[in-house]
Structure formats: structure tokens, C-alpha cells
N, C-alpha and C positions, 0 to 999 in steps of 0.2 A: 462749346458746352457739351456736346454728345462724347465728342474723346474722351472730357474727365469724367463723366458717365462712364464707359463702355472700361474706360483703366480702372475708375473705381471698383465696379464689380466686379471686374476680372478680377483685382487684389482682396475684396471681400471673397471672391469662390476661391482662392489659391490659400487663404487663411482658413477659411473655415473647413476647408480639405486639410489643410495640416493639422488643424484641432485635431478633425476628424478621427483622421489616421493615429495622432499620439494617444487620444482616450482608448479607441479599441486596441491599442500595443498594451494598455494600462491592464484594460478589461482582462485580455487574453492571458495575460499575465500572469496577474491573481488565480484565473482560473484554472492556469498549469499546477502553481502554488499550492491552489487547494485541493486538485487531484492527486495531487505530491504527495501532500499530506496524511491525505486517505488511505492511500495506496501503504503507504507507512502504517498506520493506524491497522488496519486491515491483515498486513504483514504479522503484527507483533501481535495481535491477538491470536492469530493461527498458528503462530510459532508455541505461544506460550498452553494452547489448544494442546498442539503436539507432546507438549511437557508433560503437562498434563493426565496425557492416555497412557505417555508412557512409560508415565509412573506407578498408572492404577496398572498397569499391564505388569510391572515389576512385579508388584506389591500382590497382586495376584498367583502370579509364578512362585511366588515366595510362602505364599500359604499354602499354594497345592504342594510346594516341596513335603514342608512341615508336617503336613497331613499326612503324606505318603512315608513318610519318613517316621512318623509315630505310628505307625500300623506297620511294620515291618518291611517294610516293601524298599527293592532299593531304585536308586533315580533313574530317569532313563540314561543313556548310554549321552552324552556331547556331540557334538559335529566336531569334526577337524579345522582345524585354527587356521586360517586362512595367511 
């Protein structure tokens, strides 16, 4: 009677160890998944940030042109083209 005791349990700890271990494979998982995701999320708002600045930054340059350019003034000189 003790052996099938001492097999039982030992096969209840050797299950409930393999639960164990596949739910936090599960958990860990998801929680790559949802860093992933973020990380994405995160990405494409700062990209579209970027757009953003610099386009006002264009749009900017484009009116000091205008400005300069109506008062007679001529542009400044370009850098060299790389």
C-alpha cells in the first residue's frame, strides 16, 4: 500500500510539474507577444512623429524662402550634393 502511495505521488508531482512548466511557456509567451507588440506600436508613432517634424520643418523653410524672396533678398548659397 505505501508503494502505490509513494508512485502515486511521485506521478501527481511529475504532472503537476509538467502543467506547471507548459502554463508559464503559455504565460511567457503572450508576454513576448505583447511586448512585441508595443514595441511596434511605439515604433510607428515615432516614426510617424518624425513625419511629422519634418514636414513642419519643410513647410517652414518654405516660408522663410517666400519671405526672403519677396523682399528682395536672394537664398542662401546650397551645400554641395553629396
Amino acid at each position: 500500500m505505501d508503494l502505490i502511495l509513494i508512485l502515486g505521488l511521485v506521478l501527481a508531482a511529475l504532472v503537476g510539474g509538467a502543467v506547471g512548466f507548459f502554463a508559464r511557456q503559455r504565460v511567457v509567451s503572450k508576454q513576448a507577444e505583447l511586448a512585441e507588440a508595443t514595441a511596434e506600436r511605439i515604433e510607428a508613432e515615432a516614426t510617424a512623429r518624425k513625419n511629422e517634424i519634418l514636414l513642419e520643418a519643410n513647410n517652414e523653410a518654405l516660408k522663410l524662402r517666400k519671405r526672403g524672396r519677396g523682399r528682395g533678398a536672394r537664398a542662401p548659397p546650397r551645400a554641395p550634393a553629396e
